[in-house]
ZATOR-400940 format. One line per 2 residues: number of its first residue (from 0); their letters; for each residue x, y, z of C-alpha. Coordinates in pm, 1 decimal. Layout:
N
NUM = A = X/Y/Z  ...
//
This chain:
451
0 = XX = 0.0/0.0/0.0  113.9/326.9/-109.9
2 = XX = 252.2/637.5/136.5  -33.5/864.5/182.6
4 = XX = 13.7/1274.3/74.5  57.3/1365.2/494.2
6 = XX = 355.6/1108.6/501.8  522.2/1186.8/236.8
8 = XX = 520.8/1560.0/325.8  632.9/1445.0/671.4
10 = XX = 928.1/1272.9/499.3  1033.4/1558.1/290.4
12 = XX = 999.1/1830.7/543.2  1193.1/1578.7/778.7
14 = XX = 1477.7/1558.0/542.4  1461.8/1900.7/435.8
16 = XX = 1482.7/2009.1/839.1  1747.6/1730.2/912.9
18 = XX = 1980.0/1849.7/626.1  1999.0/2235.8/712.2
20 = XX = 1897.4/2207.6/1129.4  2280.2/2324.7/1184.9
22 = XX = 2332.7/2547.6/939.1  2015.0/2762.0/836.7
24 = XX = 2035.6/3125.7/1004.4  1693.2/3134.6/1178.8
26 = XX = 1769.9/3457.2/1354.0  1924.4/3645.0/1036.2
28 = XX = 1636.9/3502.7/848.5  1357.7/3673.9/1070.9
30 = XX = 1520.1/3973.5/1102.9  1555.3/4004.3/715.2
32 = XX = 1229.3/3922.2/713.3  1105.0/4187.5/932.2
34 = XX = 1309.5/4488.4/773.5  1229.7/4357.6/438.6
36 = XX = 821.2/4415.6/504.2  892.0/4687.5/678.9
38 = XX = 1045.5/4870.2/413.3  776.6/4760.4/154.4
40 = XX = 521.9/4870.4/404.8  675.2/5198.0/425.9
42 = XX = 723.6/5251.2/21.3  319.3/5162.7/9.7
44 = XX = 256.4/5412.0/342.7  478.6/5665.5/158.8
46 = XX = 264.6/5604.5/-143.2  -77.1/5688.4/33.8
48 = XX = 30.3/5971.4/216.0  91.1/6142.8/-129.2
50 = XX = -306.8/6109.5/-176.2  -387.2/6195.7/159.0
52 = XX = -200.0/6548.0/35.2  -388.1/6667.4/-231.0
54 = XX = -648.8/6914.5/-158.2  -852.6/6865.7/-424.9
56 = XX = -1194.9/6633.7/-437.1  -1163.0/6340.1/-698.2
58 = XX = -1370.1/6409.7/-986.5  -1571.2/6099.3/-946.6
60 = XX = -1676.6/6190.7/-604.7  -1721.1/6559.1/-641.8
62 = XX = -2116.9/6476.0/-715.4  -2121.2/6342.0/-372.1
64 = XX = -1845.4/6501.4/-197.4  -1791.0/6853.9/-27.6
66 = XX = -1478.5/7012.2/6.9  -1479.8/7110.0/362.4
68 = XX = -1597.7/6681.5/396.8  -1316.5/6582.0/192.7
70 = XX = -1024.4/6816.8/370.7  -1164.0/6663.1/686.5
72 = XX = -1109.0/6313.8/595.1  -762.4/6395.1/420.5
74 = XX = -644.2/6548.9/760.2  -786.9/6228.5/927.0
76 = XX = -614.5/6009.2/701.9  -267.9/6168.6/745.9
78 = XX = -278.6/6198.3/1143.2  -321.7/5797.3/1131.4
80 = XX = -95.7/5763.5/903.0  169.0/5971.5/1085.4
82 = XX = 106.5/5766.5/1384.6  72.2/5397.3/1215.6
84 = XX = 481.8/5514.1/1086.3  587.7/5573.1/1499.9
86 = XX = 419.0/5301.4/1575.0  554.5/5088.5/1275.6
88 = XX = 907.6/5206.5/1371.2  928.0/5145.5/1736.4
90 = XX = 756.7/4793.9/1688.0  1059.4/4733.3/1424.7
92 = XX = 1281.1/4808.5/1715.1  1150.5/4673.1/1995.0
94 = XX = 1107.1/4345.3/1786.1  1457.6/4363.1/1670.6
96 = XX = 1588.7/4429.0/1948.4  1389.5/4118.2/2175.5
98 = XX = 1531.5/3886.7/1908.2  1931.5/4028.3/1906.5
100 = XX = 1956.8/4035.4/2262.2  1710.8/3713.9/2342.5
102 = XX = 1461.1/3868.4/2527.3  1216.5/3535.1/2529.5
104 = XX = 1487.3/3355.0/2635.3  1500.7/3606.5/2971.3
106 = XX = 1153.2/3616.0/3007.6  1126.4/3234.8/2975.7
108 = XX = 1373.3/3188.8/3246.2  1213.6/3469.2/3473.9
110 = XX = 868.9/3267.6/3443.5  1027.4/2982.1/3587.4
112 = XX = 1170.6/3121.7/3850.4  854.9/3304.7/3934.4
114 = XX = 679.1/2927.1/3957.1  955.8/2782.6/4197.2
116 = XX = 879.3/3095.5/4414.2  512.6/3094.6/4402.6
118 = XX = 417.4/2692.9/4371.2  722.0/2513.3/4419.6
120 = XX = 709.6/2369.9/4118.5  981.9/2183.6/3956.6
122 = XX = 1104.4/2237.6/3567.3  922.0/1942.5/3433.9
124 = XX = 572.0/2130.7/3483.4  628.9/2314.0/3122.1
126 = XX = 289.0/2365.2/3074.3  227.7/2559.9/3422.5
128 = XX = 599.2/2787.9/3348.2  408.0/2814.8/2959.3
130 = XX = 88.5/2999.7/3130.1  299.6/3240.2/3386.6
132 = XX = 532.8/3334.7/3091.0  176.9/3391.0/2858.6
134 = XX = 66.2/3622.6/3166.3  413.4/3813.3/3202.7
136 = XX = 407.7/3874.8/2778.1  63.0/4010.1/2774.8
138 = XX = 151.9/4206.7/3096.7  485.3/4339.2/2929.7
140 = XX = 287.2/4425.4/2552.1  -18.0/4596.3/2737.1
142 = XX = 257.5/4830.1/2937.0  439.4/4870.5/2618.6
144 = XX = 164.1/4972.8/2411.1  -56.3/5170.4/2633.9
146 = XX = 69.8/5474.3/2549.4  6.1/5425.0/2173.2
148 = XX = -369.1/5293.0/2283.6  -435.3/5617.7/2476.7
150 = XX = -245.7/5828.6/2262.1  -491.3/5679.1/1926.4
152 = XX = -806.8/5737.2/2149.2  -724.8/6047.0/2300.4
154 = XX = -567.2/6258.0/2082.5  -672.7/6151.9/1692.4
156 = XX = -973.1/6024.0/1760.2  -1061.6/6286.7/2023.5
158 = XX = -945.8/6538.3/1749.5  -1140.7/6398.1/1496.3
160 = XX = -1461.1/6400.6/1679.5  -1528.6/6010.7/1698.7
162 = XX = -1373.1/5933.1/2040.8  -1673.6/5920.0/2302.7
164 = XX = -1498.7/5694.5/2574.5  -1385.3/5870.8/2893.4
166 = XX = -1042.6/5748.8/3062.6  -1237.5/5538.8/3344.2
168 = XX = -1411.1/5389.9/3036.9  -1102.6/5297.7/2851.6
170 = XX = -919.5/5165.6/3174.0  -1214.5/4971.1/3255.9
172 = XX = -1267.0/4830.0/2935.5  -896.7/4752.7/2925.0
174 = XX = -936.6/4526.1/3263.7  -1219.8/4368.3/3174.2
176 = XX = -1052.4/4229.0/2827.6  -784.4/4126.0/3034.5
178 = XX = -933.1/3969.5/3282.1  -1199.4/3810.3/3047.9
180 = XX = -860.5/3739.2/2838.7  -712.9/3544.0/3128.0
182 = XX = -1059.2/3355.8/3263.1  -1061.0/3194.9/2896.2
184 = XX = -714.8/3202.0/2761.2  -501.3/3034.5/3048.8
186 = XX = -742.0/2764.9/3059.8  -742.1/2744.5/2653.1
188 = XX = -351.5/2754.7/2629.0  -313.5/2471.9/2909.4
190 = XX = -556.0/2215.8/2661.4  -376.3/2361.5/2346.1
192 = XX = -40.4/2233.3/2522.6  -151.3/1925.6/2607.9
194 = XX = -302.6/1829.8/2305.4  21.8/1868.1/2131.4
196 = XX = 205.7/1671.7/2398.6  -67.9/1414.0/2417.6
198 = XX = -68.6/1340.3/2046.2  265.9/1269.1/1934.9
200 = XX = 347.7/1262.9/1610.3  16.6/1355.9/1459.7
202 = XX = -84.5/1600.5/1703.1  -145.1/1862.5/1429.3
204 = XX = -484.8/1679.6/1338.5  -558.1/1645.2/1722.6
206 = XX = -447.4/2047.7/1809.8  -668.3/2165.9/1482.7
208 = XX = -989.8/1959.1/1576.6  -939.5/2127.1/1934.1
210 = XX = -935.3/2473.9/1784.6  -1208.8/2407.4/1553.3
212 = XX = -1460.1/2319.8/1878.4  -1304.9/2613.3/2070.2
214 = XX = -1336.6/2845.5/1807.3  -1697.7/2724.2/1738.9
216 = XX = -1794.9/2756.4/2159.5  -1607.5/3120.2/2117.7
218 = XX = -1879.2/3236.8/1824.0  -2123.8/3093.1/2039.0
220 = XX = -2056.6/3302.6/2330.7  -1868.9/3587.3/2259.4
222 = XX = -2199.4/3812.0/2167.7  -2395.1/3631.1/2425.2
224 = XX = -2203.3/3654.0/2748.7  -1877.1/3847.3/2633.5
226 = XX = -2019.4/4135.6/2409.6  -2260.4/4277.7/2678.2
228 = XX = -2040.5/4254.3/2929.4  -1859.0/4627.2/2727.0
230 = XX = -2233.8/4693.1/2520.5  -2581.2/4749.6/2560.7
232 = XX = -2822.2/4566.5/2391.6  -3137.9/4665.8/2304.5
234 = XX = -3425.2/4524.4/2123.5  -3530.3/4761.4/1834.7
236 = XX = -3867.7/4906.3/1903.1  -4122.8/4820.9/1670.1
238 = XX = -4235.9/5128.0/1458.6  -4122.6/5129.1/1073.0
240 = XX = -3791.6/5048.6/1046.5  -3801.3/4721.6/1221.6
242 = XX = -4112.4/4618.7/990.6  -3933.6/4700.1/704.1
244 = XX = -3633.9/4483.0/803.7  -3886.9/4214.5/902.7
246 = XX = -4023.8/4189.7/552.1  -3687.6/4216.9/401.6
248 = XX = -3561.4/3878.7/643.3  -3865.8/3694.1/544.6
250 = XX = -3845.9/3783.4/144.5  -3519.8/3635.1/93.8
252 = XX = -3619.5/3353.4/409.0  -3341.1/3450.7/612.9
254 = XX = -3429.2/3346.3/993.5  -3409.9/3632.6/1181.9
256 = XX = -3477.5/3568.7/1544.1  -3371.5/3867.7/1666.5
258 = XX = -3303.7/4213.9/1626.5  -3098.7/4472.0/1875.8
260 = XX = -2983.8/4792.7/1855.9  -2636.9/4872.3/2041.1
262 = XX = -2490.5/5148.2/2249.4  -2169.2/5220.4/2031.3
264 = XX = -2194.6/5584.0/2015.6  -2075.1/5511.7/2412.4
266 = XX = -1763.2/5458.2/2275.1  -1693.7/5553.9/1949.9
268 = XX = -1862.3/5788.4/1642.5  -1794.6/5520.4/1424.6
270 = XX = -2085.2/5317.7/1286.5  -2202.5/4945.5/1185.0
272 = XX = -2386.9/4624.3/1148.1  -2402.3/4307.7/1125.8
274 = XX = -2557.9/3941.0/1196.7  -2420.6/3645.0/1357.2
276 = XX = -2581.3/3302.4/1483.4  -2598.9/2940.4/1379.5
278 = XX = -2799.3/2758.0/1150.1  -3226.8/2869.8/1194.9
280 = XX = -3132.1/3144.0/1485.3  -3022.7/3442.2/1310.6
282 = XX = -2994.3/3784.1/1499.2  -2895.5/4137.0/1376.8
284 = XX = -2731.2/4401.1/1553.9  -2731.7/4787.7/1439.8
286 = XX = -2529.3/5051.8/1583.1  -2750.7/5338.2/1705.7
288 = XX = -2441.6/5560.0/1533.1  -2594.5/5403.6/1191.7
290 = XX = -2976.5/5473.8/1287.5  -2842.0/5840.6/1384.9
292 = XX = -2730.8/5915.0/976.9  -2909.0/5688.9/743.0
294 = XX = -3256.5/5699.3/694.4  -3484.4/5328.1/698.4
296 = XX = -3401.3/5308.7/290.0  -3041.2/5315.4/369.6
298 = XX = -3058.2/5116.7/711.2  -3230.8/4816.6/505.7
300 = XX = -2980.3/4845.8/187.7  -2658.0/4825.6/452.5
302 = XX = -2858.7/4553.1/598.7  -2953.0/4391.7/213.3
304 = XX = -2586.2/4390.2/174.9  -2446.9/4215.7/533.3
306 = XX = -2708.8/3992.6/411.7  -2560.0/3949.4/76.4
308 = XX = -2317.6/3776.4/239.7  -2539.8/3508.6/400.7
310 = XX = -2664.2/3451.4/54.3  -2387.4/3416.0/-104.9
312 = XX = -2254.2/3204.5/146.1  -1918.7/3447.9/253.3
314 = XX = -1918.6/3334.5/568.5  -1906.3/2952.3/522.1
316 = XX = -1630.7/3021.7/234.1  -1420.6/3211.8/477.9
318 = XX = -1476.6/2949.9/776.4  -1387.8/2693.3/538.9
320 = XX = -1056.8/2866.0/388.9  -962.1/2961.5/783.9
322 = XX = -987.1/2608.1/872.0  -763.0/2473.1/605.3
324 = XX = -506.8/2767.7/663.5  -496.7/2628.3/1040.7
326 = XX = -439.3/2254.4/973.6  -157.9/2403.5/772.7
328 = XX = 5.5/2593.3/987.5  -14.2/2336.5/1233.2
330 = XX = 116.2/2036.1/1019.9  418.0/2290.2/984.7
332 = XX = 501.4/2353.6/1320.2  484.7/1968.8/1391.6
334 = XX = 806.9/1978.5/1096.4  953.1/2219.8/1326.4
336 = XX = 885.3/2152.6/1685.7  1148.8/1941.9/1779.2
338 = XX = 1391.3/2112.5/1563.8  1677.1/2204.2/1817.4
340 = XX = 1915.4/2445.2/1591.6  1549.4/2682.3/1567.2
342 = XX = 1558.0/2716.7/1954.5  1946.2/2751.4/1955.2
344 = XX = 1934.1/3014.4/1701.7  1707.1/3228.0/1953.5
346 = XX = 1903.5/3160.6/2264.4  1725.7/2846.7/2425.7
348 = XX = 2046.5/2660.7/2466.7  1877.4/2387.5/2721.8
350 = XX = 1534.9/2360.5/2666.4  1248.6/2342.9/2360.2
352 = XX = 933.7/2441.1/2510.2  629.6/2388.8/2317.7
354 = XX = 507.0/2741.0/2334.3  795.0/2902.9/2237.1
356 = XX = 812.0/2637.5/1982.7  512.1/2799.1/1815.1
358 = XX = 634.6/3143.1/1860.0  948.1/3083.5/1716.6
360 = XX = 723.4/2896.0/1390.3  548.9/3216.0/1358.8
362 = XX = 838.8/3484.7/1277.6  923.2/3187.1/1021.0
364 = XX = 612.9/3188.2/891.5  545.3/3495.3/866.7
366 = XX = 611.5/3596.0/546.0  378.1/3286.6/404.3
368 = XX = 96.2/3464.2/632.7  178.8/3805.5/430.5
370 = XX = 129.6/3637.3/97.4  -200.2/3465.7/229.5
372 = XX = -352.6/3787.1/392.0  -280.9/3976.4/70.7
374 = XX = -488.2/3680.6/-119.2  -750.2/3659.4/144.0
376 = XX = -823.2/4074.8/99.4  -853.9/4013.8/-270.8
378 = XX = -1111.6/3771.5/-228.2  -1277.9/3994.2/27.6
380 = XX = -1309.6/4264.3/-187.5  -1489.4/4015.6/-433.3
382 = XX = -1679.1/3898.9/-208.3  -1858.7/4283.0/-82.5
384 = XX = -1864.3/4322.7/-476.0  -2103.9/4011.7/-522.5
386 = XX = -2275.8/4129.3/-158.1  -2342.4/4481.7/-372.5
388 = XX = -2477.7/4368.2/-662.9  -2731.9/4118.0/-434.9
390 = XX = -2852.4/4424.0/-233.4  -2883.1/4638.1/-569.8
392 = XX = -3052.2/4351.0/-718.7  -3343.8/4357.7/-418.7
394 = XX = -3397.3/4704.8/-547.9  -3185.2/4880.0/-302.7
396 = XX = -2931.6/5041.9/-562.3  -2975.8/5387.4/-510.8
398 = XX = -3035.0/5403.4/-93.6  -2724.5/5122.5/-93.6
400 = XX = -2479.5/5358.9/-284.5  -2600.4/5694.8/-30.3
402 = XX = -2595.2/5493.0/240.3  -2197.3/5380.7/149.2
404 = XX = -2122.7/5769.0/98.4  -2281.0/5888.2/407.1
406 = XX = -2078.9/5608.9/622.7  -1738.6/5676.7/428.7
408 = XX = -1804.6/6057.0/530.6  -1922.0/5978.7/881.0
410 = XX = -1616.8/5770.7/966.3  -1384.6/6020.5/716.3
412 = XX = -1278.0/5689.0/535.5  -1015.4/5730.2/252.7
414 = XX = -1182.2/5962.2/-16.4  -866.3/5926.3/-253.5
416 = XX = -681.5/5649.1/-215.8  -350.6/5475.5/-352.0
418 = XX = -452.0/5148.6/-588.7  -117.6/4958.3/-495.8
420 = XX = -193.3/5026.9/-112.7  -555.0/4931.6/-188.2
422 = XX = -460.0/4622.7/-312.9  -234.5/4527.4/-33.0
424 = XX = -417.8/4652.1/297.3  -778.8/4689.6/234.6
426 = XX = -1051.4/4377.4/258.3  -1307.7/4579.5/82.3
428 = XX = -1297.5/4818.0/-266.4  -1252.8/5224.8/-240.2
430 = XX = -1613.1/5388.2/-241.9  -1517.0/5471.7/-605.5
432 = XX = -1545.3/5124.5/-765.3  -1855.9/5037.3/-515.1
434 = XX = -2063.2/5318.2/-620.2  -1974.4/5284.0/-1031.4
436 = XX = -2040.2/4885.0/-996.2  -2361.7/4923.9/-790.8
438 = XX = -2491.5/5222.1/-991.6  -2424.3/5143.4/-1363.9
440 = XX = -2682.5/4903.7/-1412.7  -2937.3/5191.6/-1296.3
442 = XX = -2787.3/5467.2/-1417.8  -3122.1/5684.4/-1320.6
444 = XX = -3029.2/5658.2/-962.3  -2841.7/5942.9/-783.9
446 = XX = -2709.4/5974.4/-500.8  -2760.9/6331.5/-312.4
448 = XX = -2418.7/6489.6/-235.2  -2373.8/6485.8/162.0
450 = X = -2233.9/6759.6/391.0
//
């Protein structure tokens, strides 16, 4: 009987890893890596801030577009864009740095002496020196980027007009994720660790089944339990608008079981919607900062199109395409696991802990994720196309295209963008290429131009 596909990828990454384990320059490899994206990142940041410059409107949104609308969401643009470069930078060289002077390898050895002191543990309990060292990273990257959180919500979006949250707001929020963070993740990373040490040489298949079921019970409850715990929900009261979103479920027999309105003008200016659910219990959410600027017409086309997307199955594509992308990433990391000369080449001279194992894998493969999230964005962007054309096709074509204007303008989106950053960053198409595709099969429609 013939070797099946699995084993004889297992064979050839095992020879492949066995031939170049002492020689391949892991640590020169990542940092090249990392300055090599970051310099393409730059060239396409570079690129957009040239757009973000020019002052005037683009002639194919000039029907729609003020001036005073458009030099607001220029500004916008370039004070993130300023920011995401300081940012950019001192991630480069905080990364950098941690990998030149073996900062996990510190940190890894400061979480075990932290268990000898507090439990009394010995070495061999991995998986309990795994969860303090999880808890003293996300303790180290929440100090580290505070400042850059506070900074983003305080100042640009403050200036801006769309920040609503009040410090005791933010630092609540921020120990509530945490905390929430903890309650489910130290638990989580204790059964994703033992998984892989329970299932030996296949524990890929074993490790992806487990995240499948834990990222199934985490859709389950994350807008049941977790959600409300930082949001209000609300049921929309009945009057006209929830009637008309009523008839609009049950014409294209999608089973709408619910339908809430939530509180995230508490936070932010920004607005949304969308549905979530399993199976025959559907439930839609609306942001009361959407109901505040688009009338019911537009409210049901934004809603025609989210449920484009349950038509044209989006959701089960993406699942689907997410799950494959995982077993592959962790049939990978079982080629590298046990590769010594990786954990040498980052400073763990006596030890090959599973964790950092997997850390370690992902500055490797990050430059395959790159490629992947650049592929996954295109077909994102044809996916909202085909959502589009199923809203304009319920007859929503013209309230669908001023309802996309009005929320570009109430969040400032990018009014002139750069196609080559386009094509790397965004998941959906510039408001440009949305409006001509929805709009030129009813070229009687028009869209009124918004303040």
């Amino acid at each position: 009987m013939g070797a099946s596909p699995i084993d004889s990828m297992h064979h050839s990454f095992g020879t492949l890893l066995d031939y170049n384990k002492d020689t391949f320059p892991y640590k020169e490899f990542v940092l090249g890596v990392m300055f090599a994206v970051f310099l393409w990142e730059e060239y396409l940041r570079f690129r957009y801030y040239r757009k973000l410059c020019a002052t005037e409107v683009p002639i194919a949104l000039r029907e729609h577009v003020s001036q005073e609308t458009f030099d607001k969401a220029q500004a916008y643009g370039r004070d993130k864009a300023r920011f995401g470069l300081v940012e950019t930078v001192f991630s480069l060289v905080q990364n950098a740095f941690s990998i030149v002077y073996d900062f996990l390898p510190w940190l890894w050895n400061v979480s075990g002496d932290v268990m000898f002191r507090l439990a009394g543990y010995s070495d061999e309990y991995e998986i309990t020196q795994s969860i303090i060292f999880f808890v003293l990273l996300t303790v180290f990257s929440t100090i580290v980027s505070l400042p850059f959180s506070l900074y983003q919500t305080f100042v640009i979006e403050e200036r801006h007009g769309f920040n609503k949250q009040t410090l005791k707001l933010f630092i609540s929020d921020t120990i509530k994720g945490h905390l929430i963070g903890g309650v489910i993740g130290m638990p989580f990373l204790a059964g994703f660790l033992k998984v892989i040490k329970l299932g030996g040489e296949n524990f890929y298949l074993y490790v992806w089944l487990f995240m499948v079921v834990f990222q199934l019970i985490m859709v389950s409850i994350f807008p049941t339990f977790i959600q409300p715990l930082f949001n209000k929900f609300d049921p929309l009261p009945e009057g006209e608008l929830r009637t008309m979103i009523e008839a609009l479920a049950s014409r294209i027999s999608f089973p709408l079981t619910k339908l809430f309105v939530i509180d995230g003008s508490k936070r932010s200016g920004h607005s949304n919607a969308y549905f979530y659910g399993f199976f025959k219990n559907k439930r839609i959410v609306l942001y009361d900062t959407l109901l505040e600027h688009s009338d019911n017409d537009e409210v049901c086309a934004t809603l025609a199109h989210e449920l484009g997307h349950w038509a044209c199955n989006h959701t089960i594509q993406m699942l689907v395409f997410a799950q494959v992308q995982l077993f592959a990433v962790f049939y990978l990391f079982s080629q590298f696991v046990n590769n010594k000369a990786m954990y040498t080449a980052f400073g763990f001279m006596d030890s090959t802990p599973t964790l950092i194992g997997f850390l370690l894998f992902q500055f490797l493969y990050s430059p395959v994720e790159s490629v992947l999230q650049f592929l996954v964005n295109m077909n994102s962007r044809r996916n909202e196309f085909q959502a589009d054309a199923y809203a304009r096709d319920l007859g929503y074509a013209a309230p669908l295209a001023s309802g996309l204007v009005k929320l570009q303008l109430k969040n400032l989106g990018s009014m002139n963008p750069d196609w080559l950053h386009s094509m790397y960053y965004r998941s959906h198409p510039d408001l440009v290429e949305r409006l001509d595709a929805i709009l030129t099969p009813a070229r009687g429609s028009k869209v009124e131009k918004v303040e």
